[in-house]
C-alpha positions in Angstrom: -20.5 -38.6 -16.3 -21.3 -36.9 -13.0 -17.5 -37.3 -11.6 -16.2 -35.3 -14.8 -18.8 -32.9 -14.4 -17.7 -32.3 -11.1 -14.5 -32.6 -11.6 -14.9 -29.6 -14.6 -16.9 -27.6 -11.9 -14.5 -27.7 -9.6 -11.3 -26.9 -11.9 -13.4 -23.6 -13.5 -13.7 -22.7 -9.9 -10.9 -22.6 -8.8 -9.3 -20.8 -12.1 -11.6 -18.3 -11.4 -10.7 -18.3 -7.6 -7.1 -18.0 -8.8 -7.5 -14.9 -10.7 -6.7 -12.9 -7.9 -4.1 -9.4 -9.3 -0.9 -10.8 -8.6 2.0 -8.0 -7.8 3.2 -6.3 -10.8 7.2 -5.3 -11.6 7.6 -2.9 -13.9 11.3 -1.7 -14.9 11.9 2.3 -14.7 15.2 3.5 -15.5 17.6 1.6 -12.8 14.2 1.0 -10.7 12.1 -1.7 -10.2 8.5 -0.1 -9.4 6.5 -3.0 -7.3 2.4 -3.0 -7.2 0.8 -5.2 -4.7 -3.4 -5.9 -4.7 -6.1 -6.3 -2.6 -8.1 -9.5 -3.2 -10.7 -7.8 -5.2 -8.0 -5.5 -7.6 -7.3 -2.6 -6.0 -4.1 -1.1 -5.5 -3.1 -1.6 -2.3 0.9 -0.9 -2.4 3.3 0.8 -4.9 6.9 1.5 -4.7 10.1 1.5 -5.9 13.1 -1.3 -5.6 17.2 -0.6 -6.2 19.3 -3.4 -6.6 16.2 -5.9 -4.2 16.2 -2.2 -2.0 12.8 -0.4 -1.0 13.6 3.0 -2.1 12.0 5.8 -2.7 8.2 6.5 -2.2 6.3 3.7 -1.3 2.5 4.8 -0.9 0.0 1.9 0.4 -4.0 2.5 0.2 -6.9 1.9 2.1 -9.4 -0.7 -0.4 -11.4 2.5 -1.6 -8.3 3.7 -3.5 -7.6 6.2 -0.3 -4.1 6.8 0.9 -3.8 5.9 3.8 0.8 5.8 4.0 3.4 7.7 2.1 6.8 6.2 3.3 10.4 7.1 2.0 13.4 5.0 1.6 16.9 5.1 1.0 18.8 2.0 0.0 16.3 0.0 2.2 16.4 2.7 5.0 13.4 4.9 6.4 14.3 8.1 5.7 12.6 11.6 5.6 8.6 12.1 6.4 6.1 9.5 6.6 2.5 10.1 6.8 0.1 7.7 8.2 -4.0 8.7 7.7 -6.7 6.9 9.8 -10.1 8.1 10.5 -9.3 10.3 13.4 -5.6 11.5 12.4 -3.0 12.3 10.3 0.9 11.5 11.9 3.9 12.9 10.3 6.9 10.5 11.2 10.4 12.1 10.9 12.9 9.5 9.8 17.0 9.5 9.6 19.0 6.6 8.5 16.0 4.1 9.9 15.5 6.3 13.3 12.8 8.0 14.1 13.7 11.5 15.1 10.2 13.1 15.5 6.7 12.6 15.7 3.9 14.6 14.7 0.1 14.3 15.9 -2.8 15.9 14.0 -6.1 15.3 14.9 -9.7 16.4 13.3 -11.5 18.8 15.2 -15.6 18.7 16.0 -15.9 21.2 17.5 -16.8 24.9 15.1 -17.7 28.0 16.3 -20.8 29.6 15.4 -22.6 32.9 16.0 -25.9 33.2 17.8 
């Protein structure tokens, strides 16, 4: 009696372990529209496919539901501006036909001025 008590423990447990969000693919239009998941649900990519191609926007997210990338693609291709957000930044990324043709660096500011 203890072994199959056990042995339902153990497959309960890991059904529930196995519950994690799986990536979601959703048909729009021509489009395939891709949603990946952090462990605990969240959202933490969405794009767009053509014909098994990244295209489109892709936007990934931090596990507070934050942006933290917003890429564009072309028939698998980077293309256009990216922006990348981190605690201290934000970086626009020119892109053209996968080459990076400029880079752009802004950073937060602690310093305010203030009157006496």
């Amino acid at each position: 009696m203890k072994k199959i008590l056990t042995l339902i423990v153990l497959c309960v447990a890991t059904i529930g372990y196995a519950q994690d969000r799986e990536t979601t693919y959703t048909i729009e239009g021509d489009l395939v529209k891709a949603t990946y998941y952090y462990e605990d649900g969240s959202i933490s990519t969405e794009g767009y496919f053509k014909d098994k191609k990244l295209t489109g926007q892709w936007t990934r997210f931090d596990k507070n539901g934050n942006k933290t990338q917003i890429a564009k693609y072309n028939d698998g291709k980077k293309v256009g501006k990216w922006f990348v957000w981190n605690d201290e930044s934000l970086k626009e990324i020119n892109y053209n036909n996968n080459a990076i043709v400029s880079v752009n660096l802004w950073k937060h500011e602690a310093k305010l001025a203030a009157n006496k």
